[in-house]
Backbone as a ProteinNet text record, in pm:
[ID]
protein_1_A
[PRIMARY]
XXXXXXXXXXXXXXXXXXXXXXXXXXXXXXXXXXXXXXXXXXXXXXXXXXXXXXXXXXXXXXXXXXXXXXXXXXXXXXXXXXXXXXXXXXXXXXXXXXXXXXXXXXXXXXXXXXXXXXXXXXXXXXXXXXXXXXXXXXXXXXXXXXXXXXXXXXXXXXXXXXXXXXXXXXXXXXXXXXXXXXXXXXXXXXXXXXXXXXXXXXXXXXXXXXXXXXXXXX
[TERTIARY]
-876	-891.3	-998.5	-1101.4	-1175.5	-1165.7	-1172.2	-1088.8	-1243.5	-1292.1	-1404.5	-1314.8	-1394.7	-1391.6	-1473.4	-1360.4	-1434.6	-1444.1	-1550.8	-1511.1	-1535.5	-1479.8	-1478.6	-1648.6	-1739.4	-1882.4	-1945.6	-1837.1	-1864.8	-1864.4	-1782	-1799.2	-1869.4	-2003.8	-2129	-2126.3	-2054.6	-2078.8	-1951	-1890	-1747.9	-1790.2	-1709.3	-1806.6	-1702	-1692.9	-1636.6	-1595.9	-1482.3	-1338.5	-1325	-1328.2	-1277.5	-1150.2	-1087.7	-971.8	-902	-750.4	-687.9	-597.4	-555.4	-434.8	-291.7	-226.3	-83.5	49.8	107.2	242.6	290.9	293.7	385.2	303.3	137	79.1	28.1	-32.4	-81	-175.6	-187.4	-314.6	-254	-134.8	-83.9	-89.9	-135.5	-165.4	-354.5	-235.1	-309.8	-397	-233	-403.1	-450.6	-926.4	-1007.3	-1024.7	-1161.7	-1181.8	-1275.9	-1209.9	-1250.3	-1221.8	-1296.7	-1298.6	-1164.6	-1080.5	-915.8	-868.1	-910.2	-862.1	-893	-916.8	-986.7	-846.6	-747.4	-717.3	-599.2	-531.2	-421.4	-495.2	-610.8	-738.2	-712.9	-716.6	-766.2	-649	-498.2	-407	-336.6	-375.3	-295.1	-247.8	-334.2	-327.4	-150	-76.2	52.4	95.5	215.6	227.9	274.6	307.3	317.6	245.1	151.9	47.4	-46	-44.1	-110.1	-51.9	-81	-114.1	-196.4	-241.6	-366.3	-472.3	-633.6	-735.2	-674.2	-598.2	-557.9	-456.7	-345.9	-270.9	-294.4	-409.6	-404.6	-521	-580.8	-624	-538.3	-411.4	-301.3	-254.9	-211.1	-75.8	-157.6	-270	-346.8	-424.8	-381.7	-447.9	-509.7	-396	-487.2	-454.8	-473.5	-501.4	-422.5	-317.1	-210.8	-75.9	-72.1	46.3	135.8	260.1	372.7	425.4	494.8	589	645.9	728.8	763.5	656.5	572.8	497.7	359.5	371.5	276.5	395.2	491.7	595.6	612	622	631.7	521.9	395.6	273.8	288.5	342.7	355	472.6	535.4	658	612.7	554.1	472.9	402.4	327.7	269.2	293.1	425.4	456.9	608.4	696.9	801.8	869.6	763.2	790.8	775.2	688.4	643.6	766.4	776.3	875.1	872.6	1008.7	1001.7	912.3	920.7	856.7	897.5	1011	1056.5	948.3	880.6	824.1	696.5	592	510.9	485.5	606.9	625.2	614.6	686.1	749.1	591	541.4	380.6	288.3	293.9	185.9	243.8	340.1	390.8	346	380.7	359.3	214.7	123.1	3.7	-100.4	-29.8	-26.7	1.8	110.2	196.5	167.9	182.4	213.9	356.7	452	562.7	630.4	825.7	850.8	933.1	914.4	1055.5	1185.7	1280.5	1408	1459.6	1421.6	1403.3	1375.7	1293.8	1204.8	1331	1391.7	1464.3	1558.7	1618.7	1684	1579.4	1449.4	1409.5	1334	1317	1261.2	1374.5	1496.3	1631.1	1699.1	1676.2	1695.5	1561.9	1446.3	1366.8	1358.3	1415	1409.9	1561.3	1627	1789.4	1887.1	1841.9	1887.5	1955.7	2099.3	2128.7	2036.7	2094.6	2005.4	2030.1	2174.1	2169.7	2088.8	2054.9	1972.4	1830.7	1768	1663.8	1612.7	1735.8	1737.1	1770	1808.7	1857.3	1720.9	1611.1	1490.5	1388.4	1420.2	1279	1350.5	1509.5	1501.9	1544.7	1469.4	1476.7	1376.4	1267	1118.5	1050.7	1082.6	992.9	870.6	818.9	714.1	699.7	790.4	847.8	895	809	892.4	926	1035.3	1172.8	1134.1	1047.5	1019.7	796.6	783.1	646.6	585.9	454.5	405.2	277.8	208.1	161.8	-2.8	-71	-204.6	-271.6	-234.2	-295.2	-237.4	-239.6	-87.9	-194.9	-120.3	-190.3	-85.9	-141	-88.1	-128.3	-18.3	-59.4	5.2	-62.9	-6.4	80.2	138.1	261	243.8	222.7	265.3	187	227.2	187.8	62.3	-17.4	-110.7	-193.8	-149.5	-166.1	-97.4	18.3	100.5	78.4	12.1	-58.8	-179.8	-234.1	-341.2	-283	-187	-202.8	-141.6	-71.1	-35.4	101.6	195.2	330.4	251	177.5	137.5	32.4	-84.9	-124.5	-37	100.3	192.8	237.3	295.5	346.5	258	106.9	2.7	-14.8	12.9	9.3	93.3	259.5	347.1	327.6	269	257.4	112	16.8	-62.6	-92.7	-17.8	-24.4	100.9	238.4	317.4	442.5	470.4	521	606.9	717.4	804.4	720.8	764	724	787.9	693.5	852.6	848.5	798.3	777.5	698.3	680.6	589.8	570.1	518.4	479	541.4	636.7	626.9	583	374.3	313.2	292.7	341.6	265.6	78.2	83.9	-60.9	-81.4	26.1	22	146.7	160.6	249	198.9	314.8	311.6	398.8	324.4	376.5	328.7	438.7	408.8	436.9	305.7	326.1	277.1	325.5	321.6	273.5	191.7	64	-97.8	-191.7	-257.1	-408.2	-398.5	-490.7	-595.3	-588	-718.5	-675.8	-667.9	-561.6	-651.2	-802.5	-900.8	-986	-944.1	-993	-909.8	-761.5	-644.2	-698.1	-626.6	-507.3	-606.6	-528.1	-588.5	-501.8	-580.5	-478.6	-590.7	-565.7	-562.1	-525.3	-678.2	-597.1	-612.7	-554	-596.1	-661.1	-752.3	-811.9	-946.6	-912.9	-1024.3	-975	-996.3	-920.8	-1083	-949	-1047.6	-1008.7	-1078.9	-1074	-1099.3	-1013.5	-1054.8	-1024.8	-895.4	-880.9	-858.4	-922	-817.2	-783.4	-738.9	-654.3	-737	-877.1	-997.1	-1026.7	-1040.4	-1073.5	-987.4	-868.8	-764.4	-737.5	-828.4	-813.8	-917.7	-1016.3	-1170.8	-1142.6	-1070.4	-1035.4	-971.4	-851.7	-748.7	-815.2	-890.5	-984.4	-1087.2	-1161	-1229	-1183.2	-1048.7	-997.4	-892.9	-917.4	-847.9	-686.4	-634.2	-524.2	-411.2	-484.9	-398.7	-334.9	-187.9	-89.4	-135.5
395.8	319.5	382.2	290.1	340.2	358.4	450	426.1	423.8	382.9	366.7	406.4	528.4	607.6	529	541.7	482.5	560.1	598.5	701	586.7	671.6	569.5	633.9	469.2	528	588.3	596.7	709.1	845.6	890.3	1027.7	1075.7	1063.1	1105.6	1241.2	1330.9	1493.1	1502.3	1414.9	1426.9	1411.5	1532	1530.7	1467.7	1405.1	1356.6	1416.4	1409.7	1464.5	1392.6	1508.4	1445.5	1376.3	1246.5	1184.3	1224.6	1287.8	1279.4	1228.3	1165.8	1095.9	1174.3	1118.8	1166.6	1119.6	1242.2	1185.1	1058.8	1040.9	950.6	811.4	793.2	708.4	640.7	696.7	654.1	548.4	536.2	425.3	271	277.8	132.3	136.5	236.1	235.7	268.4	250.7	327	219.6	113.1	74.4	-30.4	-88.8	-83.1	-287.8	-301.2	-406.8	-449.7	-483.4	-548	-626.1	-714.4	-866	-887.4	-823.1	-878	-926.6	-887.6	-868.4	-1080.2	-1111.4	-1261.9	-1354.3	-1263	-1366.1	-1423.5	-1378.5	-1394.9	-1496.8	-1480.8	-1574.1	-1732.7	-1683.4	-1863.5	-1886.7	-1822.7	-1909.1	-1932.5	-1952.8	-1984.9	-1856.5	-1727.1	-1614	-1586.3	-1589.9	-1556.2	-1447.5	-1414	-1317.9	-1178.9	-1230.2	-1143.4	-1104.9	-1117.4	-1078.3	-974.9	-928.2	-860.6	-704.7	-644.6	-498.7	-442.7	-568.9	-507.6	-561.9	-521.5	-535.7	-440.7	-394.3	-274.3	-337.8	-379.7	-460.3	-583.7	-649.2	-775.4	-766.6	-652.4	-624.9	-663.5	-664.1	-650.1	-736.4	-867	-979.5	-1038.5	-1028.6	-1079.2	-968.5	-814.7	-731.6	-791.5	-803.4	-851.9	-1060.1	-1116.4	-1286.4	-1325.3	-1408	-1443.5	-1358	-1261.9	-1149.5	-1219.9	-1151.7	-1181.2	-1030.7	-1065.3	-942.9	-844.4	-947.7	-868.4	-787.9	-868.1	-867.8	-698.7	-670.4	-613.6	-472.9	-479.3	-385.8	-306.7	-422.7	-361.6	-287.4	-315.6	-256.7	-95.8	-97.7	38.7	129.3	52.5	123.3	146.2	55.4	151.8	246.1	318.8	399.3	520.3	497.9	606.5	631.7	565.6	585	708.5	739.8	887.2	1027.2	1017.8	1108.4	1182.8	1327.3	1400.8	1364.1	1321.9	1245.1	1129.6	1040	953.9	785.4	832.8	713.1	672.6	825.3	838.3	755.2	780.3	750.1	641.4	539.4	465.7	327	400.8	301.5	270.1	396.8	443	335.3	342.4	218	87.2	52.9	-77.1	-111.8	-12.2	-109.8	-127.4	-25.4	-4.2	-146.8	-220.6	-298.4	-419.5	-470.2	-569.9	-537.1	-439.6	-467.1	-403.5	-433	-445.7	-339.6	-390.6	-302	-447.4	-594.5	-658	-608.4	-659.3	-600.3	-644.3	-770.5	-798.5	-769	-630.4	-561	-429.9	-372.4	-280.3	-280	-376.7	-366.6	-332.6	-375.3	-341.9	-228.4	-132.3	-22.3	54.4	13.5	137.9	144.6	32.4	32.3	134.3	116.6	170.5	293.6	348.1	470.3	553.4	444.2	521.4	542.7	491.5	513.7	397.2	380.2	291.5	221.8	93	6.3	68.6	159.9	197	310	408.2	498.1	476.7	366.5	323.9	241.5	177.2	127.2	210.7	298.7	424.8	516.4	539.4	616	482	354	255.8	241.6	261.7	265.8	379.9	486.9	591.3	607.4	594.3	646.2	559.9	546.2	400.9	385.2	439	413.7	284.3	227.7	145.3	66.7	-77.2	-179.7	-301.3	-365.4	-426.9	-610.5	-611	-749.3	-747.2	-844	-892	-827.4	-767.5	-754.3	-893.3	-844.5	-945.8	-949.9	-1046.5	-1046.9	-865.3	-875.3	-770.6	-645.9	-547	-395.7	-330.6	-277	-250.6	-56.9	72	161.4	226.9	255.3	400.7	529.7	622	777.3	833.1	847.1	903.1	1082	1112.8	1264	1320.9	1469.5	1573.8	1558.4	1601.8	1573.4	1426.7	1307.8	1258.8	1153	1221.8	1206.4	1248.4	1450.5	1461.5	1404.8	1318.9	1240.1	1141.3	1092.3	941.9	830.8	843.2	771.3	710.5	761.8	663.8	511.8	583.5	452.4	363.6	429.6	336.6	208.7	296.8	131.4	108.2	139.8	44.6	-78	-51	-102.1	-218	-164.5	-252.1	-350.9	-296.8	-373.3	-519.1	-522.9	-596.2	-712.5	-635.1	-681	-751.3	-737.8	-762.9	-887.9	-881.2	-923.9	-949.2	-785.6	-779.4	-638.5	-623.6	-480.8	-370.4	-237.4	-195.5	-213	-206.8	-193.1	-350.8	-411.3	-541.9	-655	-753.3	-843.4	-991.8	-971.2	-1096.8	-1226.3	-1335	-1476.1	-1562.6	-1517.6	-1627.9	-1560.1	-1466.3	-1384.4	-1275.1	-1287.8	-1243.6	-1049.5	-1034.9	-894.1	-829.5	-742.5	-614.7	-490.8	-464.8	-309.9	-224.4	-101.2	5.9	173.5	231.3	373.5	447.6	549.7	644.3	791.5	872.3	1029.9	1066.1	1089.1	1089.1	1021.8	994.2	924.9	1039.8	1183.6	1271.8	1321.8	1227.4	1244.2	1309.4	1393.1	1520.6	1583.7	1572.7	1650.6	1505.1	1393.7	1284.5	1158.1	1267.9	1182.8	1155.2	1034.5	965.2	856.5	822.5	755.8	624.1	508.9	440.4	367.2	289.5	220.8	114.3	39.6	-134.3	-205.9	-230.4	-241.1	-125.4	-91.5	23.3	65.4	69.9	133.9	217.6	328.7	408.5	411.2	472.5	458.4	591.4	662.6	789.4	775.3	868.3	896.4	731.5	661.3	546.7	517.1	480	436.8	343.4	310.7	149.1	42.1	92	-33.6	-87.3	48.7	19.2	-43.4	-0.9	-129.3	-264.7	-292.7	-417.4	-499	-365.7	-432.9	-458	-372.3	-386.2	-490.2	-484.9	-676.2	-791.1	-795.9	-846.2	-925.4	-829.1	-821.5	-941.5	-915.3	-958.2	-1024	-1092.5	-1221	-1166.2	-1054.1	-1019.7	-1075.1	-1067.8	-1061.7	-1159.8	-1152.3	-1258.5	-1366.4
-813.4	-690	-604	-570.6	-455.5	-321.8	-219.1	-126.2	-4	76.6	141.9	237.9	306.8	437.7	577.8	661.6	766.3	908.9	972.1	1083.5	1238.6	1322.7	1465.2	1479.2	1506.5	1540.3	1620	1768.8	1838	1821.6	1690.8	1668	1578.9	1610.5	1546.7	1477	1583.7	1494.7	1410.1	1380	1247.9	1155.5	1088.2	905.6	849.1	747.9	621	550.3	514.6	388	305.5	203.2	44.6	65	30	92.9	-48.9	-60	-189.9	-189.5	-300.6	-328.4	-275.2	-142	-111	-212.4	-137.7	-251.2	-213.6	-111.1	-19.8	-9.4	-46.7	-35.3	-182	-272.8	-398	-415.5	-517.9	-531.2	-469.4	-439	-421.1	-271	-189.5	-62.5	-67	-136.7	-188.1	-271.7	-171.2	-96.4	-165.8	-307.9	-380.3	-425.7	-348.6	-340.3	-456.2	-576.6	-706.9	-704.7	-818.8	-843.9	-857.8	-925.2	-974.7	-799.5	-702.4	-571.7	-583.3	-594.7	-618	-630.1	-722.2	-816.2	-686.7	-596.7	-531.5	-416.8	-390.1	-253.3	-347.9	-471.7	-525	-601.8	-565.4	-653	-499.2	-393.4	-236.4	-184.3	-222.5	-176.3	-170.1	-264.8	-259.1	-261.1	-160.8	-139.6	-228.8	-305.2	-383	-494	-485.7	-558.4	-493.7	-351.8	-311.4	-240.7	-277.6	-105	-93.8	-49.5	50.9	-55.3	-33.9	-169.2	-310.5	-297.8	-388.1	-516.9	-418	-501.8	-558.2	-475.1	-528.5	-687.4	-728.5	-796.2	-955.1	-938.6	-1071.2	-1118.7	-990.5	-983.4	-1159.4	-1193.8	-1305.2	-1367.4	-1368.6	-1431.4	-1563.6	-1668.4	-1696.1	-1737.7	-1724.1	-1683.7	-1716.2	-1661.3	-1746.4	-1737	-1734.2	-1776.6	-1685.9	-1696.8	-1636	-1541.5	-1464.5	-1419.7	-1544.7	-1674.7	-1746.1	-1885.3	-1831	-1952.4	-1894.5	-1789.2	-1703.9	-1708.5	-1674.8	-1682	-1866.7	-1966.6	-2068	-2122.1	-2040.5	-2115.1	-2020.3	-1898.5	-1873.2	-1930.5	-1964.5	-2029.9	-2185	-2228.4	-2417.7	-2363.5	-2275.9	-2279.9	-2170.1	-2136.3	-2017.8	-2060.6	-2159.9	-2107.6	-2169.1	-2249	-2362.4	-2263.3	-2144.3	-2091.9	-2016.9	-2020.5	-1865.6	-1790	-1742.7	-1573.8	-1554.5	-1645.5	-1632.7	-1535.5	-1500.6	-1390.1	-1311.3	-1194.6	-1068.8	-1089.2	-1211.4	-1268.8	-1296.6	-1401.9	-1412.4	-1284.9	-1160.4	-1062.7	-964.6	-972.2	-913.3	-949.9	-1102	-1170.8	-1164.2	-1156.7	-1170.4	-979.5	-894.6	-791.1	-771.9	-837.7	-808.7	-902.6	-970.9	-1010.4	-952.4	-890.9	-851.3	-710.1	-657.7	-498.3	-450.4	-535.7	-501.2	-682.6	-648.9	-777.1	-744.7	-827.3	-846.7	-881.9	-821.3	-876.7	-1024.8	-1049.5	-1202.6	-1294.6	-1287.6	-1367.8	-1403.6	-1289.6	-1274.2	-1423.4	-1482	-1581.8	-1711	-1731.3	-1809.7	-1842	-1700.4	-1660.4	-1733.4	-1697.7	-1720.8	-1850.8	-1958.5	-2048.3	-2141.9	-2129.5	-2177.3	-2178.6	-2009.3	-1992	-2001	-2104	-2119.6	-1960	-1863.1	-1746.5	-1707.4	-1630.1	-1532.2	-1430.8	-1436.4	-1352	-1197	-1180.2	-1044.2	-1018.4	-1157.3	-1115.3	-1111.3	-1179.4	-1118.5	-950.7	-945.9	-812.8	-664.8	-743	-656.5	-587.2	-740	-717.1	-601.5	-637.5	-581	-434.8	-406.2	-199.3	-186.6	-216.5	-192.4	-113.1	-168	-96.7	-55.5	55.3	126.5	90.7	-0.6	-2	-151	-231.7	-271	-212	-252.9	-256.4	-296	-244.3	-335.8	-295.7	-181.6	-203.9	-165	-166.3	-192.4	-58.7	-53.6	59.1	95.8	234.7	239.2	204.6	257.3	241.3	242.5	367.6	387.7	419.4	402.6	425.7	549.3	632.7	706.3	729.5	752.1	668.4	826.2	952.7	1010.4	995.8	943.9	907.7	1075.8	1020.1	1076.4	1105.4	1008.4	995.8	1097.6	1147.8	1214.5	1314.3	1173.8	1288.1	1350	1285.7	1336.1	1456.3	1428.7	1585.2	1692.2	1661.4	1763.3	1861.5	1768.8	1837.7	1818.8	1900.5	1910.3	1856.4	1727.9	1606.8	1647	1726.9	1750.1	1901.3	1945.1	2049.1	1969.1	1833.2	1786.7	1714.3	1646.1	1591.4	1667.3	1772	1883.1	1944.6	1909.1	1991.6	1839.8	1688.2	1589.4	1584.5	1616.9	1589.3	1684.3	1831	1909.2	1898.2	1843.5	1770.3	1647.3	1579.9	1443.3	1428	1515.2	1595.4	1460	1393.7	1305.7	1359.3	1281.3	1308.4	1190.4	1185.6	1072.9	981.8	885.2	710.6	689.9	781.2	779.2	752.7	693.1	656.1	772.1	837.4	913.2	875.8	926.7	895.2	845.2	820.1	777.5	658.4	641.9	505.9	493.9	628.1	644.3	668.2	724.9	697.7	673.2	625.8	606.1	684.8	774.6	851.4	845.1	770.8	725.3	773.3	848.7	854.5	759	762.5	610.3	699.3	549.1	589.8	408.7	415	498.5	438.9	488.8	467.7	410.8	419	414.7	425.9	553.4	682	793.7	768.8	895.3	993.3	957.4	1025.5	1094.8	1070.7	1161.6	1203.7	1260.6	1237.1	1377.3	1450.9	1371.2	1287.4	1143.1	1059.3	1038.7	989.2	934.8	837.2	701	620.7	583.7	575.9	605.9	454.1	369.1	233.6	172.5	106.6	33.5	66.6	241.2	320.4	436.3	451.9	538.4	596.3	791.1	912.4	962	1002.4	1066.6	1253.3	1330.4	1472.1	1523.2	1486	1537.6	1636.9	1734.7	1897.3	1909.1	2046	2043.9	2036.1	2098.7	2103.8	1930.2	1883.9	1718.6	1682.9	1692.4	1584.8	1638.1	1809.2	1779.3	1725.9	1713.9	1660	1462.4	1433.2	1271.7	1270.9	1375.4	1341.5	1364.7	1480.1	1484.5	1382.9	1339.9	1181.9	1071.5	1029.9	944.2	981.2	1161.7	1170.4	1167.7	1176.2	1169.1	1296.5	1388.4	1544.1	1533	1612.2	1584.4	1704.2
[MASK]
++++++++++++++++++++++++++++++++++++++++++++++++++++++++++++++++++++++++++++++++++++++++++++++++++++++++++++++++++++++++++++++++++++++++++++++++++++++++++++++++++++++++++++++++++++++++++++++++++++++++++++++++++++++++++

C-alpha cells in the first residue's frame, strides 16, 4: 500500500518521516489509490466494498471473486503459517474493507479453531471490522502524542463535521469515522488519514479544508 504524506503548508521548516506500518492501523487503514479503487465508484460505490481508496482496491481484487472465494485464496496460502489467525484477519480486511461475519465459519474451520474463537479475536481489536465501512474512512490518531497537540478536539470538531459518531458510518454511506492509536506520525502529530493519504500538523481549519475537498461535510 502506498501511503502519500501530507504536511499542513504552513509548516515549511517540517521535515518528513518515514511513515511505518502500525500495529493498530495496517494496510487496511491502512488505509493507496489504484485502479482496483474504481471498481466500488462504478458498481453504485457500495458500501461495502470500500475503506477508504485502500479498501476499495479488493471488493474485486481480483474481478469477479466473491467474499468466499477472496477468503479461501487467503486461507491456501496463510493458513499453514504460526499464528496465523492475526495475519489472516489483516489481509482479508485489507482486501474487503471489512471481516464479514460469514466468512468467520470458514476462517475457523480451516484454521481448526471455533467460530467463537475467531469471532472473539475480530471484536477484540477495534481495529476490525464486523460490518461494511463507508466511501470514505476517515482515521484521527488518538495516541499520546497526538493528543498532546490537539487530537481529542480535532474528532470532536470531525464528529460534528462529518456529522457521524466515531466507530461509526454515516447514514448515507459516505463516510466512516474512526479513532486509531496510532497512525506513526508522532513528530507531526496530530495526524489523521483520510483513505490512504495521511496529513501531518492538522488543525481545525485543515480538516475542514480536507472535508471540504472531498465533499465530506454533512
Amino acid at each position: 500500500m502506498k501511503v502519500q504524506l501530507v504536511m499542513n503548508p504552513d509548516e515549511r521548516g517540517a521535515v518528513k518521516v518515514p511513515v511505518h506500518r502500525a500495529t493498530g492501523v495496517t494496510a487496511g487503514a491502512t488505509s493507496g489509490e489504484k485502479s482496483g479503487a474504481t471498481s466500488a465508484a462504478t458498481s453504485g460505490q457500495k458500501a461495502g466494498a470500500t475503506a477508504g481508496e485502500t479498501s476499495r482496491k479488493t471488493s474485486s481484487g481480483t474481478s469477479g471473486e466473491t467474499m468466499a472465494e477472496i477468503t479461501a485464496g487467503i486461507l491456501a496460502r496463510r493458513a499453514h503459517e504460526p499464528g496465523a489467525l492475526l495475519p489472516i484477519l489483516h489481509e482479508l480486511q485489507d482486501r474487503l474493507g471489512w471481516v464479514p461475519p460469514q466468512v468467520v465459519p470458514q476462517i475457523a474451520e480451516a484454521l481448526n479453531q471455533t467460530r467463537a474463537e475467531v469471532h472473539g479475536v475480530v471484536t477484540y481489536y477495534h481495529h476490525f471490522r464486523s460490518s461494511a465501512p463507508g466511501r470514505h474512512v476517515v482515521q484521527i490518531c488518538r495516541a499520546e502524542a497526538c493528543q498532546a497537540r490537539g487530537a481529542d478536539a480535532l474528532l470532536a470538531q470531525a464528529e460534528t463535521l462529518l456529522g457521524c459518531k466515531s466507530h461509526h458510518t454515516r447514514a448515507d454511506g459516505a463516510v466512516t469515522l474512526d479513532p486509531v492509536f496510532c497512525l506513526g506520525l508522532c513528530a507531526l502529530s496530530p495526524a489523521v488519514m483520510v483513505n490512504a493519504k495521511l496529513y501531518g500538523q492538522v488543525t481545525p481549519q485543515r480538516l475542514q479544508q480536507i472535508a471540504a475537498g472531498l465533499e465530506l461535510a454533512a
